[in-house]
Structures are given as C-alpha cells and as structure tokens.
C-alpha positions as CSV (number, residue, x, y, z in Angstrom):
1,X,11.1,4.5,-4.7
2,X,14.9,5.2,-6.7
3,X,16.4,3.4,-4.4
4,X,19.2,2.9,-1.9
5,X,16.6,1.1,-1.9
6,X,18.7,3.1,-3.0
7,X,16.1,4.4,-4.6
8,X,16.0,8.3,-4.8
9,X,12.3,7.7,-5.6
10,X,10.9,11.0,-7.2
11,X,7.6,9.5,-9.3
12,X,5.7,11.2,-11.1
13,X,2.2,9.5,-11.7
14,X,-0.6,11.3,-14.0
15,X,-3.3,12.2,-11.9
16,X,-5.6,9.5,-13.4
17,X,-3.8,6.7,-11.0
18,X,-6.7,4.4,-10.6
19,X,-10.4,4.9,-11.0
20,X,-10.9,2.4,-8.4
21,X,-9.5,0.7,-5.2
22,X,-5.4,-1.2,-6.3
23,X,-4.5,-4.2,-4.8
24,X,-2.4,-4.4,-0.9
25,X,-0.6,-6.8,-2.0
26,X,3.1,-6.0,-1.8
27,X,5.7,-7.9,-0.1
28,X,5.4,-11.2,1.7
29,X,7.6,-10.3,4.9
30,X,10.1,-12.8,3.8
31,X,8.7,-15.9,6.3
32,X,12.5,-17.5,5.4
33,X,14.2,-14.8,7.3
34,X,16.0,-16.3,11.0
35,X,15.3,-14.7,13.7
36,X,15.0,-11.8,14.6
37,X,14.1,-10.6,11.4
38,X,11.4,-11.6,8.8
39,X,8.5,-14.1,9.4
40,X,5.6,-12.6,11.0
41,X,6.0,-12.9,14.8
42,X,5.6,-9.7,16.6
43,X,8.7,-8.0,17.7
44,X,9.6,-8.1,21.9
45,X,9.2,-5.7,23.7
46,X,11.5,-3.3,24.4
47,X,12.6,-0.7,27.7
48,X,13.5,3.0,27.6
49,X,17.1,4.1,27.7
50,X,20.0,4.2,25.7
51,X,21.9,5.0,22.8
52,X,20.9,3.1,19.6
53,X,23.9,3.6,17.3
54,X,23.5,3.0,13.1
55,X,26.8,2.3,11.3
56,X,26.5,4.2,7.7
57,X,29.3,4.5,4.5
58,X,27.6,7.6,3.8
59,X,25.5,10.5,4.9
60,X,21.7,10.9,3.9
61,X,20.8,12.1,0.7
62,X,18.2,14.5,1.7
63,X,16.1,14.8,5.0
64,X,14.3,17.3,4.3
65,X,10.8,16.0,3.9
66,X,9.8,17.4,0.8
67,X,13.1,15.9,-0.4
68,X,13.1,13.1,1.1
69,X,13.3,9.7,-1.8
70,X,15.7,7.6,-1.1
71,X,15.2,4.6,1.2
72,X,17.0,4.7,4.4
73,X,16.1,8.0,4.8
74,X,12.2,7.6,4.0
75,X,13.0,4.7,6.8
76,X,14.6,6.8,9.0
77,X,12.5,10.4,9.0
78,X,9.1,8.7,9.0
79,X,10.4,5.8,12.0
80,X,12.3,8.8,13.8
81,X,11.7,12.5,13.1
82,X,9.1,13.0,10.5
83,X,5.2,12.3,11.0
84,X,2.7,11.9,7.7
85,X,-1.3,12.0,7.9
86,X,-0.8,8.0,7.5
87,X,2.0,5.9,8.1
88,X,2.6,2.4,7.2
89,X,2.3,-0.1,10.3
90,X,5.0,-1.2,12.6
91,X,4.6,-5.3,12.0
92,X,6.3,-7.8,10.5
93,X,5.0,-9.8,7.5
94,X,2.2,-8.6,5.3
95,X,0.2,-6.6,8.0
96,X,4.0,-3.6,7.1
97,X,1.6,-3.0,3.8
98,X,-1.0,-1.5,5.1
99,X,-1.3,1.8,6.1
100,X,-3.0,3.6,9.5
101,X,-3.6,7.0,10.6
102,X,-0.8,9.1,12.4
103,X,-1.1,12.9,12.6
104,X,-5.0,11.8,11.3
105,X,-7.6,10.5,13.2
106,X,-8.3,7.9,10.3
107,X,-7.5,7.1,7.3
108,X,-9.1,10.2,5.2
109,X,-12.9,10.4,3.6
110,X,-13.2,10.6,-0.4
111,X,-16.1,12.2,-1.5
112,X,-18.4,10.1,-3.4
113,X,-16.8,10.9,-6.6
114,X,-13.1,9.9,-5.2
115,X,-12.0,14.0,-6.6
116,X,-11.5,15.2,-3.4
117,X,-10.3,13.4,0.5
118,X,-11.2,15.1,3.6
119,X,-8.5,14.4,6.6
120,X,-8.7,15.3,10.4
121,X,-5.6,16.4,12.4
122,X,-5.3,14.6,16.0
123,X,-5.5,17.0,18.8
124,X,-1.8,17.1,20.7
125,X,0.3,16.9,17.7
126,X,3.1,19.3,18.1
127,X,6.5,20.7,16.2
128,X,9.9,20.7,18.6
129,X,9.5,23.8,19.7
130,X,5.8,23.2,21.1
131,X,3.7,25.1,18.5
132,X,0.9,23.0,17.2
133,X,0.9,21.3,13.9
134,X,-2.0,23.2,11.6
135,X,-3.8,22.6,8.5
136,X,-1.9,25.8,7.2
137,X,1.5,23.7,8.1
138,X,0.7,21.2,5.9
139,X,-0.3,23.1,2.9
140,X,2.7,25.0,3.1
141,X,4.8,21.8,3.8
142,X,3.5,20.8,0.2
143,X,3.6,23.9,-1.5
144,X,7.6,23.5,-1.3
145,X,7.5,20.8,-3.1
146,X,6.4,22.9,-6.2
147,X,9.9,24.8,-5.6
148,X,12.6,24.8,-8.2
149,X,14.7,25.0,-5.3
150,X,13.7,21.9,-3.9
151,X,14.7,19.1,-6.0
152,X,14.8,15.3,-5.5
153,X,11.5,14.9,-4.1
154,X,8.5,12.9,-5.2
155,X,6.3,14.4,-7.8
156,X,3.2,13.3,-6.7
157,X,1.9,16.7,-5.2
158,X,2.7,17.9,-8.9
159,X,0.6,15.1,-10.3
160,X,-2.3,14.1,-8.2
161,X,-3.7,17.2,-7.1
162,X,-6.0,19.5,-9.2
163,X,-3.7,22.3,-10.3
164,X,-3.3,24.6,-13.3
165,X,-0.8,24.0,-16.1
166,X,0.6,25.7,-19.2
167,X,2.2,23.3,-21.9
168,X,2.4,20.3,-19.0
169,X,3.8,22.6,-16.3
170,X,2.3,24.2,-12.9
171,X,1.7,27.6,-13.5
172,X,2.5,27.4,-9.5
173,X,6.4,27.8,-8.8
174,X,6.2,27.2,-5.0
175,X,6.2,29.7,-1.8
176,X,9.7,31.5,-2.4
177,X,7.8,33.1,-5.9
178,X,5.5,35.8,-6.3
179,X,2.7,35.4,-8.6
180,X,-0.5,33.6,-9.4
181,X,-1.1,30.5,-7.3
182,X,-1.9,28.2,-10.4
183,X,-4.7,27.0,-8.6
184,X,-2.7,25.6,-5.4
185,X,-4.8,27.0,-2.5
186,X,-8.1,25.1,-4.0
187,X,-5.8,22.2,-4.4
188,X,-4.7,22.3,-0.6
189,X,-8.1,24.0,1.7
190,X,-8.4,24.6,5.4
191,X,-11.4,24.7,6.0
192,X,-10.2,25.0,9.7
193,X,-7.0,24.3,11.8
194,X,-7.3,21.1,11.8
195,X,-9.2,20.1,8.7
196,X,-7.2,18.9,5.9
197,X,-9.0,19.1,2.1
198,X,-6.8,17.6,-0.9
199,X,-8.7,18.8,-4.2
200,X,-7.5,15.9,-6.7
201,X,-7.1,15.9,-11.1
202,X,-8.9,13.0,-11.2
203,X,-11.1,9.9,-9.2
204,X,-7.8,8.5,-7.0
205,X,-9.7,5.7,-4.6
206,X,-6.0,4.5,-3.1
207,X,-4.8,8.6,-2.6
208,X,-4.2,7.8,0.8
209,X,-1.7,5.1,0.6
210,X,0.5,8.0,-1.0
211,X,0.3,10.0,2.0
212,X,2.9,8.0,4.0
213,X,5.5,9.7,2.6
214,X,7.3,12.9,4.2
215,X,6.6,14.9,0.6
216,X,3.6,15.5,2.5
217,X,4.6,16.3,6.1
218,X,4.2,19.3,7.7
219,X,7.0,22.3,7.6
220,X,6.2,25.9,10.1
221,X,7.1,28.7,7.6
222,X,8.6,31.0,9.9
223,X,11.6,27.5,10.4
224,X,11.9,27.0,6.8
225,X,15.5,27.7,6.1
226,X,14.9,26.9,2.0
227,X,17.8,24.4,0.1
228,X,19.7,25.0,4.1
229,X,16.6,22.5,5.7
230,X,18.1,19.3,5.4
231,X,19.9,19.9,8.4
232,X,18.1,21.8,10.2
233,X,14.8,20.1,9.7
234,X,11.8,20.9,12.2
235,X,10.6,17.3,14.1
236,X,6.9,16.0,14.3
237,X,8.5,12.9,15.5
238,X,9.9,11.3,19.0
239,X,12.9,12.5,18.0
240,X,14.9,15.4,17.1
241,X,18.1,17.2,16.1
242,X,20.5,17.3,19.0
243,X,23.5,17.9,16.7
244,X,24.4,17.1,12.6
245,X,27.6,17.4,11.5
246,X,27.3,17.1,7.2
247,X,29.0,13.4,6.3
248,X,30.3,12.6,9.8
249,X,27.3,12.2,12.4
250,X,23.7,13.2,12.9
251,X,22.5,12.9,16.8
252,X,19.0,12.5,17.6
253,X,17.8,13.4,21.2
254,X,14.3,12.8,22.7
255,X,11.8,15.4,21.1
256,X,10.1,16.6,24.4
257,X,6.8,18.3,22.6
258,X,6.3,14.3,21.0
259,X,2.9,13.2,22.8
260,X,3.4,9.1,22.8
261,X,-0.9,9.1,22.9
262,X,-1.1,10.5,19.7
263,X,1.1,7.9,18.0
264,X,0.4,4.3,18.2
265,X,3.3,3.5,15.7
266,X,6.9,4.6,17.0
267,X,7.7,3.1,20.7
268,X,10.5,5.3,20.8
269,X,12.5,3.2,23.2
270,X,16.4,4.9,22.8
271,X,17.3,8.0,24.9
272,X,19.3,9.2,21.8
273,X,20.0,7.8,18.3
274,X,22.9,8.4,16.6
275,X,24.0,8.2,13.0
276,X,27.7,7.5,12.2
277,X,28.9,8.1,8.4
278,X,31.6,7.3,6.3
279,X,32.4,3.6,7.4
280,X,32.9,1.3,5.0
281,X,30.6,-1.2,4.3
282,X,33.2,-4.1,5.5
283,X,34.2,-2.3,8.7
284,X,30.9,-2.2,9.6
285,X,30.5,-6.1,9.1
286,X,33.3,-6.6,11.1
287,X,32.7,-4.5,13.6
288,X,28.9,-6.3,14.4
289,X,30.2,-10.1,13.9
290,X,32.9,-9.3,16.4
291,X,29.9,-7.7,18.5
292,X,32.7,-5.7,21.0
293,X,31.0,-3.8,23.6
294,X,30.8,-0.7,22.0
295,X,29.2,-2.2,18.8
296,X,26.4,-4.5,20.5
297,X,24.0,-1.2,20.8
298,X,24.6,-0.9,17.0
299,X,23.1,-1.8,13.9
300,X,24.3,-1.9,10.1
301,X,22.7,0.7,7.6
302,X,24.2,-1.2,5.0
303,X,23.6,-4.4,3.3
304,X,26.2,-7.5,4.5
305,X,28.8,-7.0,2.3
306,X,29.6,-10.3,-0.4
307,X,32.7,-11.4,1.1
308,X,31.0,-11.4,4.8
309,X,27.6,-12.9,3.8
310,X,28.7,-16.1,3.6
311,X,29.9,-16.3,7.4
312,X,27.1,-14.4,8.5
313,X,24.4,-16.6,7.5
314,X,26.5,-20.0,8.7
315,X,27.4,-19.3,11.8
316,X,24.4,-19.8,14.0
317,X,26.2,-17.0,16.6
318,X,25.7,-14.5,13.9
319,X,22.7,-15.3,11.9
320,X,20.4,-14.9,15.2
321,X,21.6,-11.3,14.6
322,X,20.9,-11.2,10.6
323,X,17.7,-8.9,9.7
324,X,16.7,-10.4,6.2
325,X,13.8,-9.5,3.8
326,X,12.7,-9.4,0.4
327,X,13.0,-5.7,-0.2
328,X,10.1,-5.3,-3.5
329,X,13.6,-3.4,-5.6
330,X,14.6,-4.5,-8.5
331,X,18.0,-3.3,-9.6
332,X,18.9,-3.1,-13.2
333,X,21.0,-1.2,-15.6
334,X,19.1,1.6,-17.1
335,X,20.4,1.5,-20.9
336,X,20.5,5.6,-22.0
337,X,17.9,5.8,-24.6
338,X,18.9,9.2,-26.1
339,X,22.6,8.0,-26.2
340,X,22.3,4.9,-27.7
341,X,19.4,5.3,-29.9
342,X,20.0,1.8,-32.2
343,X,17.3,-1.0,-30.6
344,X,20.4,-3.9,-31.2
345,X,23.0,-2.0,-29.4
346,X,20.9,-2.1,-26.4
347,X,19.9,-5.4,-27.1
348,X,23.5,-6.7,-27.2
349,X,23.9,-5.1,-24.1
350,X,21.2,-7.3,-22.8
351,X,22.8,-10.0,-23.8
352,X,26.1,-9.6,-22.9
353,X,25.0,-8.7,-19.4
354,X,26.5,-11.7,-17.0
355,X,23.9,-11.4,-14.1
356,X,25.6,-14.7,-12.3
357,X,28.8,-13.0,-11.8
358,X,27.2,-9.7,-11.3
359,X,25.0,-11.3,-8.1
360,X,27.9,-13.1,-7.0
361,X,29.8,-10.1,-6.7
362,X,27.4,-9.0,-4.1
363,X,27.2,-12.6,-2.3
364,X,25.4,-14.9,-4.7
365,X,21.5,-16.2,-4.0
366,X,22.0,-14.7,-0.3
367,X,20.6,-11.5,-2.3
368,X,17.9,-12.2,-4.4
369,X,16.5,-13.8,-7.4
370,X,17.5,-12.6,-11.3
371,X,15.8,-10.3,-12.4
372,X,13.6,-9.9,-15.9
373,X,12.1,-7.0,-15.8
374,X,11.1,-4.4,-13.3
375,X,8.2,-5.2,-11.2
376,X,9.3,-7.3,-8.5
377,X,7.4,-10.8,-7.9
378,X,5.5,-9.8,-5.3
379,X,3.6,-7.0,-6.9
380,X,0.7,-7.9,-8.7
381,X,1.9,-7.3,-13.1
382,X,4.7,-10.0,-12.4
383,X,5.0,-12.3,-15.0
384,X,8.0,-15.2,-15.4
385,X,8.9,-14.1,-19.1
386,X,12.5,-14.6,-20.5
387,X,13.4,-11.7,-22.9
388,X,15.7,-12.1,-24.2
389,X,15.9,-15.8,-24.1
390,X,19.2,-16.2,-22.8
391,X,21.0,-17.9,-19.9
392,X,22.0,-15.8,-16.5
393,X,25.5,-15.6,-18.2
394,X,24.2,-14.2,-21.0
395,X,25.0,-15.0,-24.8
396,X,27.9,-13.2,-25.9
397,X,27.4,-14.9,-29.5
398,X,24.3,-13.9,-29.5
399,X,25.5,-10.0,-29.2
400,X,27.6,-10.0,-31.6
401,X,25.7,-10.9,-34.0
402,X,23.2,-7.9,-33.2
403,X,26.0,-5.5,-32.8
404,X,27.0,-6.2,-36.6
405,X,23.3,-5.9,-37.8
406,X,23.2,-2.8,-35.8
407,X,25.4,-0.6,-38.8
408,X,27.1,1.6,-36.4
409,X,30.5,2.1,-36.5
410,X,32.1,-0.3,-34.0
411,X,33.8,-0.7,-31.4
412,X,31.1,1.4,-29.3
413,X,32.5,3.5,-26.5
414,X,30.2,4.3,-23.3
415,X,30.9,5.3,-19.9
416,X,29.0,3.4,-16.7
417,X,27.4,5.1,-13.7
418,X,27.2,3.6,-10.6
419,X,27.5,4.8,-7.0
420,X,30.4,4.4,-5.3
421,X,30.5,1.8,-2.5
422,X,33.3,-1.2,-2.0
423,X,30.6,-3.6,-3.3
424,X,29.1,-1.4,-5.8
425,X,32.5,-1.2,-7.5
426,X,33.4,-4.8,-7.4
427,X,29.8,-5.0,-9.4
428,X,30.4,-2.7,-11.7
429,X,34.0,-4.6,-12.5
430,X,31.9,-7.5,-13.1
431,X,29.6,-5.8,-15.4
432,X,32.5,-4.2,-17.4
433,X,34.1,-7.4,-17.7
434,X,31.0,-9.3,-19.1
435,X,30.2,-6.4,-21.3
436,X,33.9,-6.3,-22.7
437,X,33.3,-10.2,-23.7
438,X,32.6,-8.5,-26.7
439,X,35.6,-6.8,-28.8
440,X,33.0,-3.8,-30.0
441,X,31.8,-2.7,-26.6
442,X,34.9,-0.2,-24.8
443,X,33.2,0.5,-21.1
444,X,34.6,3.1,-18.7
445,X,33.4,2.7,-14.9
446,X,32.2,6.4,-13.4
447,X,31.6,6.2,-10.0
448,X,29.8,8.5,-8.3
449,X,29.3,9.6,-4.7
450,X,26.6,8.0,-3.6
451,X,25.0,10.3,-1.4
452,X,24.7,12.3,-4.6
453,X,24.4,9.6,-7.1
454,X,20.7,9.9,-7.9
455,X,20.9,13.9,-8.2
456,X,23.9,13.2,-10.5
457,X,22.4,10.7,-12.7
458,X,19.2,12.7,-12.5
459,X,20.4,15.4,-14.1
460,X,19.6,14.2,-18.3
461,X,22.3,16.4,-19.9
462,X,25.3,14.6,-17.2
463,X,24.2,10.9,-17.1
464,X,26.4,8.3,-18.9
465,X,25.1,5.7,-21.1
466,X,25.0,3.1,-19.0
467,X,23.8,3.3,-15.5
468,X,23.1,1.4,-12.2
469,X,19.6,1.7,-10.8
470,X,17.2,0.4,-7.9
471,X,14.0,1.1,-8.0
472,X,11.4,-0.4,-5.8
473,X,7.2,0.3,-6.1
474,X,6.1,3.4,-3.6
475,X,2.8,1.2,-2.3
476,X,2.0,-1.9,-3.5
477,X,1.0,-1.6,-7.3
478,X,2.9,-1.8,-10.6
479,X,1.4,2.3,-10.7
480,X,4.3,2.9,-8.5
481,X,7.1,1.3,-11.0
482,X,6.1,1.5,-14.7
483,X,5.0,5.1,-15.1
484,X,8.0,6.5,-13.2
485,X,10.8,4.8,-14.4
486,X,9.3,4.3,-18.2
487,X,7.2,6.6,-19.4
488,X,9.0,9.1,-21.5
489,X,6.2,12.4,-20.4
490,X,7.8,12.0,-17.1
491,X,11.5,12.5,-18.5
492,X,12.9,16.1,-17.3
493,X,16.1,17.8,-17.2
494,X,16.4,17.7,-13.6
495,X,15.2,15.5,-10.6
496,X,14.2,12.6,-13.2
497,X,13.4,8.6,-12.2
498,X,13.7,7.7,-15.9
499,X,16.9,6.7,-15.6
500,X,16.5,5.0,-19.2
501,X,15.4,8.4,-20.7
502,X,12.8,6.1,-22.5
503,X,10.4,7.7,-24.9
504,X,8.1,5.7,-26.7
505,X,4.8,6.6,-27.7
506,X,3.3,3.1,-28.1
507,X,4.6,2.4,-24.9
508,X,3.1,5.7,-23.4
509,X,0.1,5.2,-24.7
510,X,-0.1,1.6,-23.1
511,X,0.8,3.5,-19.8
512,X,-2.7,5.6,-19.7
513,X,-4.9,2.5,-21.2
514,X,-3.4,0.3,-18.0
515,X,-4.2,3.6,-15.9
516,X,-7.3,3.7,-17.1
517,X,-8.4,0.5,-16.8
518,X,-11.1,0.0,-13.5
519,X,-10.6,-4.0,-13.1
520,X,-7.8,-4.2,-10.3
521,X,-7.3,-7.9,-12.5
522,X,-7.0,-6.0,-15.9
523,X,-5.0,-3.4,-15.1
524,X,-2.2,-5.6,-13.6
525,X,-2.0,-7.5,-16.8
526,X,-1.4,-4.2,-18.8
527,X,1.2,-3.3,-16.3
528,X,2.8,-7.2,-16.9
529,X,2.8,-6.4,-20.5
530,X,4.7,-2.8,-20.9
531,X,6.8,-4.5,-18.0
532,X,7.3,-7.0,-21.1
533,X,7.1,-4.2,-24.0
534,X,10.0,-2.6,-22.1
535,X,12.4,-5.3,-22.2
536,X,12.1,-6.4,-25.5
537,X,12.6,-2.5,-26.2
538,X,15.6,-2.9,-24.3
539,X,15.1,-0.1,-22.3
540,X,17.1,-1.3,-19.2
541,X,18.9,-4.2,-18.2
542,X,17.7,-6.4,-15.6
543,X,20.2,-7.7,-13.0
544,X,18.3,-9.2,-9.8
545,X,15.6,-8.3,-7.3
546,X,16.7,-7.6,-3.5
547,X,16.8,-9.5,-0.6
548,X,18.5,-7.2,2.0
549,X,20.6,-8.7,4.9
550,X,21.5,-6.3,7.9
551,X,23.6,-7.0,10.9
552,X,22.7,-5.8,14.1
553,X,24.4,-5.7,18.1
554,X,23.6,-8.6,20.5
555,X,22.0,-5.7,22.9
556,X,19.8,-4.0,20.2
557,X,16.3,-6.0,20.5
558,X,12.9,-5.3,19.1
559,X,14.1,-5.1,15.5
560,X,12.6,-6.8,12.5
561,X,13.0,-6.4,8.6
562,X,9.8,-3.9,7.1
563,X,8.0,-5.7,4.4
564,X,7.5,-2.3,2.8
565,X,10.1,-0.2,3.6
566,X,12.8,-2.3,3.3
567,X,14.6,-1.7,5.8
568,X,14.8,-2.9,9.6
569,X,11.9,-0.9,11.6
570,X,13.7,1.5,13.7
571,X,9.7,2.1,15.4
572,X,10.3,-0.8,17.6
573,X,14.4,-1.3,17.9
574,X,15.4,-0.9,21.9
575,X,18.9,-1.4,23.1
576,X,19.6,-3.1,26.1
C-alpha cells in the first residue's frame, strides 16, 4: 500500500504475478503488544449503542472505492461502509492475513488453468437505498477504475485482467468515454446477476487475495456522481453517510438495507461513527491520556505522537489503553532518480542519512526497527544485509568522499517532500540536519498537505528530489512491494507509487525473472536480491519499519491492532 500507512498504495503488478500459489505469511500480530491490542486473544465482546468517535489531523484522502489507497481509509471503508467479494478476517494475530468471503459465498473458483476465477454473489446484499447489489454493479464499479478521471487508485484492474493495449496502454478509457471497450466486457462477464467472471492476462493462483480491496467494490451507475463520489459514496456496509462536511467531520449512521447474516466480519456495534479532522496529532494524545468524559468513546487515528509515547507506554493507566502492532510499512526516503541522476550523490545521501535521530524524532524503538531496504521482516524476500555498511548515524566521512568522486559541481541544492504533520516536520528537521552534516548538500524542507501528499508527490513533473515515503506490501508477498515502488515500466506522469522514479533495465528485468519464477522458495529469494540490487543502486533511503501505537477511550472496548491492515479493527470496536 503508499501509505499513511500512509501509503497511497496505487500498484501496478504485470499480469504474470505468480504462476502458482505465494506464501500467507505476512505480519506476526505483534504478540508484545499490552492489552488490548496485539497478541492473539480474541477481542470481547461488544453491545449495540453509541457514538464511537475517531480523533483525525486530517481528512481522508479519497473514499471513493475505486480511489481508495491510502491506509486508514482502506481501514475504514472496508471495516465501515464498503464491502469487497473477500475481506480480510476480523482476528488478531496471524489468522488478520487470511482472507474469507464477504459479498461471495466463498472464496472464488479458478479454472484449471488459473486464467480465469468464477465468484458467486450472496443473496441479501444490498446498496443504502435497498436496490440489490448485481454482477452488472461490480463490473461497472471496476470499469471506473480505467477512468482518467479517477486517479489514485490501485492499478491492479489495469494489470491483472485480460484487456487490450496499444504501446502498454488500455485501449479502454473507462465508462465516461465513448468508444471501443479494449476488451473490458470479456475481462469483467455476467454470466447472470449474481455470477461474477474475472477473465485474467495470465495464470494468477493468489487473484483472490487482491480482491479485498474497495478498487473492486461495487458502484450503481445511475449514483455515480464521477470525481464528486468521494463524498457522496453509495454504502454496501453497516454503515453510511449521515452527513460529511470536506476536512471537518464525516458522520456515519446505521445503514438500514445492511443484512448482519450476510456478513460474518463487521459486528457493527456503534449507533453512529463519527470522524473528527483537523486535530493535531498532540491534542489528540492529550485529549485520550486525560480520558475526560467526552473523549473515553474515542479513539486516535493517529500514531502517539514522540513527545507522548514515552508516558503512554509507562504508565500502566494508559498503556492498558495503547493499540500497538507491527504495521508490515517500511518508510524511507525515495531518492528522485531523474533528478539526481549521478549513483554517488544518491549514495552520499545514504550515508549521510542519521536514521537514530530521524526515529527518535518520532519516539525512538517505541516505533520500529531501522530499516535496510524495503520489504519489511515479516514478508518472506527479507534479508539482514547492511548496504551501505554504515552505522544508524550514518558516515558523514564516508559521503564526502563520494560526493567529490561524483564530478558534479558542488554544493548540491534539492528540495525535500514530506507531508505535513507536527511529527512529520520535526522528522524532516532531523533529516535536513543530518544531510547538511555535509557542506555540499543545501536541503529545503517542502511540506505538503497531507491529505494530498501522495497525489502531489505522484504527480512526476512536481515531485522534489528528495521525498518521504511509506509503503507497506498489499497481501503478504514481496509481489506487492518491489514491482510497485521499483520497477521503472510502472513509472507514469500521474497517480505513480514509484516515488524513486527508478528505471533500470537490469533491475526490471530481475523483476519479471522473480515473477516468473513457480517455487514460492525461489521466488522470494529474487525478490531479497532486487530488494538488495536497489539499495546498492541507491534508489531510496531506508529509515525504519513501523510499529504503530494508537490511543483509545477507557469506554471504547472490542478493539485490537490488524495484523494486515495496520490499523486498529474498527469490525469489532464497541463503546460502552
């Protein structure tokens, strides 16, 4: 995913993703985590009633499904308002990996040469208004993924399903464009209302596990209000729009066309849930550890904040109130290829990169490991390299020297983009003061909104060359993080995950050998090595993988930090 988590994830795999079953590995749940969150004890459970309140700095990026990539809102929609043909299951620990059917009866049939899968729709499943939810809803959900018009989103449809192309682009621009379908309606067939047939590129055994995401979700066409749907949205969910006013509050009510026997996932405890934004990151710290009456139906959206992390996790009163988990993100500073072309400039870079003061910034171990590359440890394609071989703090020596072999005319001036939140900044200080260690680096901070960050930096022609990313696998397998964020065919002017604007051909090349590759054993040791390749390119920075810490309101119960998602479970949260 590009992250909050903060990921706004928009991936864009070749069709060829596996030619046989990948691995469910994923995250471990985080067994450390105190009460109530982590380990793998099954949440309480809950009672009906209530307002469940989340505490936000900002407002979504998109909840649209189709445009739906960052984190807390795939958390959100999918937990809330937005129902998939799968989901991902509502337990702590491992078993969050592993997905089961939701608007599906099961979990889809592949034909026997994995090229096509064959999906059921549940009988009851319904829109807010009471119409049912069709076959023809979900192709036309898809199709506007294909739209110019709607950007952000995953590119998976794009990708994984068997339709025409011209020079490496659909000859199908969507439902707002006449002209020929570029092969879309075999790609997406009805064979009846509710039979669901997904025509594929290429043999994709794990197809499914991609279907958990609301790129995929049903949208009526006669409701489909174009770039205007992100707040007005149609609901498959428990839940739906009661009222949204942009970058102040979004209200959820009870959806009363939700049948609970057709969903085995969300409990949907909370009469309404409402979504404050625009309060700070520290306010909301100190609004949950003084847990006032108003606040104690509340939870935190965002991480603790550094200065507040400390406390939290000491004081036993608070820490029975902490969510923790290891969130499967690594964050890392994507070094702009096309801007600063010379391999020892970005290598300097490397090295001059102070990760220890960076993490501390952000509250020290509390949140996460250091990073060395960009799968996270709990993926399978992990390996504990050191490239370069220097210490957290980095060797400014050590750049120096590279920035003189480099020949380019020094000192080097470059701008850094990073979204801006109180701890983001105090980050990015920290980064521009361990990068200034050097008399021939000059850095500018530019921060950026971050409810529009990842459009911003998405955008090729705009992004600095330096900038803050997150970016955390969208099922368990490297598949999910190198091709995205690395290979350079998936590089594109707008909407783009390769923050690095990376384009090598030996690398790319690597990219379809690991893809083609059937041994689930083989092909995660060509994933470990262009994890590898990549760094000693010096294509990105690391910096540290996650662990997330959330505070939530003595009356909220139920909740426990998503292995997957990375987020607490809002399925299961009651308030009290």
């Amino acid at each position: 995913m590009a992250l909050r988590k903060n990921q706004a994830r928009a991936i864009a795999l070749a069709a060829a993703l596996a030619l046989t079953a990948t691995a469910c590995g994923g995250g471990d749940g985080d067994g450390d985590a105190s009460p109530p969150g982590g380990g793998t004890k099954a949440p309480e459970a809950g009672k009906k009633g209530g307002t469940l309140t989340l505490l936000m700095a900002s407002d979504f990026e998109h909840l649209d499904p189709q445009r739906t990539y960052v984190s807390n809102a795939f958390s959100f929609s999918t937990r809330l308002t937005t129902r998939t043909l799968v989901t991902y299951d509502s337990k702590p620990g491992p078993a969050g990996n592993n997905i089961v059917p939701d608007m599906a009866t099961d979990l889809g049939k592949p034909s026997e040469d994995l090229k096509s899968w064959t999906f059921t729709l549940k009988d009851g499943i319904k829109f807010d208004d009471g119409s049912p939810v069709t076959c023809a809803d979900i192709k036309y959900g898809i199709s506007r993924a294909f739209s110019s018009q709607i950007t952000d989103g995953p590119h998976w449809p794009h990708n994984l399903l068997n339709i025409e192309k011209k020079d490496g682009v659909e000859v199908y621009k969507g439902p707002y464009v006449q002209g020929p379908d570029g092969g879309f309606d075999k790609a997406v067939e009805c064979t009846d209302d509710k039979t669901v047939v997904f025509n594929l590129a290429a043999p994709t055994a794990d197809f499914n596990k991609s279907l958990g995401w609301p790129v995929w979700a049903p949208v009526p066409k006669s409701r489909d209000t174009k770039t205007q749907y992100d707040k007005k949205f149609v609901s498959t969910g428990p839940y739906m729009i009661d009222s949204y006013v942009a970058d102040k509050s979004l209200t959820l009510k009870r959806n009363p066309h939700w049948d609970a026997a057709t969903d085995k996932v969300r409990m949907a405890y909370p009469d309404k849930v409402v979504a404050t934004f625009g309060v700070t990151g520290n306010v909301i710290d100190s609004r949950l550890i003084a847990d006032a009456p108003a606040d104690q139906t509340a939870m935190s959206g965002e991480t603790i904040q550094a200065q507040n992390i400390g406390r939290a996790m000491s004081d036993p009163r608070i820490k029975n109130r902490v969510i923790s988990g290891n969130d499967n993100s690594a964050w890392y500073v994507a070094i702009n290829n096309k801007k600063v072309p010379n391999l020892k400039v970005r290598q300097a870079i490397q090295a001059l990169v102070n990760k220890e003061t960076y993490r501390g910034t952000l509250g020290g171990e509390a949140v996460g490991d250091y990073a060395n590359g960009v799968i996270p440890p709990a993926i399978e394609g992990y390996e504990d390299f050191k490239v370069p071989d220097v210490p957290p703090q980095g060797d400014p020596a050590l750049a120096e020297k590279l920035l003189k072999e480099s020949g380019e005319t020094l000192p080097i001036t470059m701008k850094y983009d990073f979204g801006n939140t109180e701890q983001n900044a105090k980050a990015a200080a920290a980064l521009q003061q361990a990068l200034q260690r050097s008399p021939n680096i000059k850095v500018t901070l530019n921060p950026i909104a971050r409810d529009v960050y990842y459009s911003t930096i998405g955008k090729t022609a705009a992004q600095s060359e330096l900038s803050l990313a997150g970016w955390g696998p969208d099922w368990p397998d490297a598949s999910t993080v190198i091709p995205p964020i690395l290979d350079g065919r998936n590089i594109v002017p707008e909407g783009n995950n390769n923050y690095a604007q990376f384009n090598d051909p030996e690398f790319n090349k690597g990219v379809d050998e690991a893809r083609a590759e059937p041994d689930n054993a083989k092909r995660a040791k060509l994933w470990g090595a262009l994890n590898k390749q990549a760094i000693e390119k010096a294509a990105v920075a690391p910096l540290y993988f996650r662990k997330a810490n959330y505070l939530i309101g003595s009356k909220v119960k139920g909740a426990f930090f998503h292995a997957w998602y990375g987020d607490p479970d809002y399925a299961t949260v009651s308030v009290q």
